[in-house]
N, C-alpha and C positions, 0 to 999 in steps of 0.2 A: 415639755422639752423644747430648748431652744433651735436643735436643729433634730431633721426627721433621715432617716434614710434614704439615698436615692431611690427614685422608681426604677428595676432594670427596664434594660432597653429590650424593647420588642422586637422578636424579629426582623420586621421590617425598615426597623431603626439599624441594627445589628448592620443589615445588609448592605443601607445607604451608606453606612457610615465607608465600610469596605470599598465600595464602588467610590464615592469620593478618596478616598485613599488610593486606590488604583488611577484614577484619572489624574492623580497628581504624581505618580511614577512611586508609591509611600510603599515598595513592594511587601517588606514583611507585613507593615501594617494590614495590607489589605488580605493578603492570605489568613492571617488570623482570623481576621474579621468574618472570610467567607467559609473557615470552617469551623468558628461558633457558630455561625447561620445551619450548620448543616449536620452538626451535633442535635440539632432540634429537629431538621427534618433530613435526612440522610440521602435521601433520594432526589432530593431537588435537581432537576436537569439542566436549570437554568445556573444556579448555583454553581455546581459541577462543571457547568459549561466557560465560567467566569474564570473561576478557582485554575484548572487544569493551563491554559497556556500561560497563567503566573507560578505555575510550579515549573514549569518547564524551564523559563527565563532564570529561575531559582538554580536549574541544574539538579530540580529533583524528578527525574526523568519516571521514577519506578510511579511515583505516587500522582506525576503529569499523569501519565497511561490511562493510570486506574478512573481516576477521574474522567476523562475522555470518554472512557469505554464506559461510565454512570450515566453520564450525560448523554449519550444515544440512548443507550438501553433506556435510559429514563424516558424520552423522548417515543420511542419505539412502543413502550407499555401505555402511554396514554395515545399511540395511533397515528402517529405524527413523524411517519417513516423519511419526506424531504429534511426534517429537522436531524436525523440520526442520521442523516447523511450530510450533510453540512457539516458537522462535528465530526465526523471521521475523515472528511475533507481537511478539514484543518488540523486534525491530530496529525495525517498522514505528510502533510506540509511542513508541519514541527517537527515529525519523527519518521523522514521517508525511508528510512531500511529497516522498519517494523513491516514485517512481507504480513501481519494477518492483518492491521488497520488497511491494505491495500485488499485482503480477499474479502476483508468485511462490506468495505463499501462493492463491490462486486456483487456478492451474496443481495444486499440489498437492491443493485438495481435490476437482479435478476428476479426476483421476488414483485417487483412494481413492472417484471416486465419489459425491462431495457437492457436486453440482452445484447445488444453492440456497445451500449455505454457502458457496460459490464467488462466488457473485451478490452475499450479503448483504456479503462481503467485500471486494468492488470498491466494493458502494455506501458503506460505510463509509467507503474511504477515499477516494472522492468528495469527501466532503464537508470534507475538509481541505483541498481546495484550493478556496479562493471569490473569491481578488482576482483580478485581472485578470493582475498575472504569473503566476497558477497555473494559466491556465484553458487552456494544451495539455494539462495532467496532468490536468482534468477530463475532458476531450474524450476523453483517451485510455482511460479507467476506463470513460467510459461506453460507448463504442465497444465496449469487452472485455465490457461485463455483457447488450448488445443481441447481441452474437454467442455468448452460452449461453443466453439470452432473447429476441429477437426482438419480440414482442408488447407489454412491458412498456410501458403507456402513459406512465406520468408519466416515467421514462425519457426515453422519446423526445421527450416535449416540452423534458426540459432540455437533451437533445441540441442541441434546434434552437435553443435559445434561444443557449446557448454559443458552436455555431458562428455562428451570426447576427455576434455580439460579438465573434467573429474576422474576419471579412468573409467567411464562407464565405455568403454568403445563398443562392445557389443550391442548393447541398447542402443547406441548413435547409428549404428551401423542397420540396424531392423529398423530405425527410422528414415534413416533417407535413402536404402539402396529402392525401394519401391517409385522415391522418389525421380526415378531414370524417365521412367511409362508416363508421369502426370504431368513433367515438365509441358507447358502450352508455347512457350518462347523462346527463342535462342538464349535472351539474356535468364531466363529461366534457368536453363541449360548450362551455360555457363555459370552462373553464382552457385547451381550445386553441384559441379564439379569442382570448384575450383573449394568450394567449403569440404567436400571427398579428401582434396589434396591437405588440406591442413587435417583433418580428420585422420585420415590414414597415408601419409603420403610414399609413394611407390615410384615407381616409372611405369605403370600400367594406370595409377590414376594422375598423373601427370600428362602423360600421352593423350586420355581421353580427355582432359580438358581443354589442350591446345586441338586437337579438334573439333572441340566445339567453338573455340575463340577464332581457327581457320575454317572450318567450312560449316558450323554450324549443327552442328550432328554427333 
């Protein structure tokens, strides 16, 4: 025969080729590329890890995710818990009002034992959610950072203010009226009075705020 079939590309061929396609901005190109790589081996974390914020850039958000959440997991089963947290570091950057890429990386620094990096990590992404359609995914963040902190006062005031703005008043209300006795500061004092008055506002919690903003008490 004068001419023979190509050899297929190898894997590792496969994958180069993607990676330079992606280094050159070749998007479709390289997505293809890294998901014949991954036809052969499904689990690749690294792969996964490549693949996912070029779906993103694609606007394929459902199949970014998935990808994301292989790439830790993947990372995760071979033991390598800082790597699955890096990747949900950066899923949560690319997609910060997905509230469980925000509990997952939690989950895991609670798991390694960094239960304040746990904390700072909820509040962080807290605060990506502030309109009014985000504010179950606040409610829910905050609820996670009161249940590895309990005490956290300014916490719990946004708690109750959030739920308040949902029509939970009764629940806002069993949250901060306890909170009169733990106040430690005037300004203490004040921001949860004055969170009372948007909460429930009265002329008896009006009253007790300007007291506290006049004499402190």
């Amino acid at each position: 025969m004068l001419f023979r079939d190509k050899t297929p590309a190898t894997r590792s061929e496969i994958i180069a080729e993607a990676d330079q396609a992606r280094s050159k901005g070749k998007l479709k190109k390289a997505i293809t590329g890294y998901r014949k790589a991954l036809e052969l081996e499904p689990k690749d974390p690294v792969v996964h890890g490549k693949l996912a914020p070029l779906l993103a850039r694609a606007n394929q958000t459902d199949a970014a995710l998935e990808s994301f959440r292989a790439a830790a997991q993947g990372h995760l089963d071979k033991g390598f818990a800082d790597k699955a947290l890096a990747v949900y570091a950066q899923a949560a950057d690319t997609f910060p009002h997905q509230v469980s890429l925000w509990q997952q990386m939690a989950q895991l620094n609670v798991s390694k034992g960094h239960r304040a990096e746990a904390v700072k990590t909820l509040l962080r992404g807290r605060f990506h959610f502030r309109s009014k359609a985000d504010r179950r995914g606040a409610i829910t963040l905050l609820q996670d950072v009161l249940t590895l902190e309990p005490t956290l006062f300014e916490v719990r005031l946004d708690l109750g203010l959030q739920l308040a703005r949902e029509k939970h008043l009764a629940e806002a209300m069993i949250l901060l009226n306890p909170m009169e006795l733990e106040a430690k500061t005037r300004l203490q004092l004040r921001r949860l009075r004055w969170t009372m008055v948007r909460v429930a506002p009265s002329a008896g919690a009006w009253g007790r705020w300007l007291r506290a903003v006049l004499l402190g008490s």
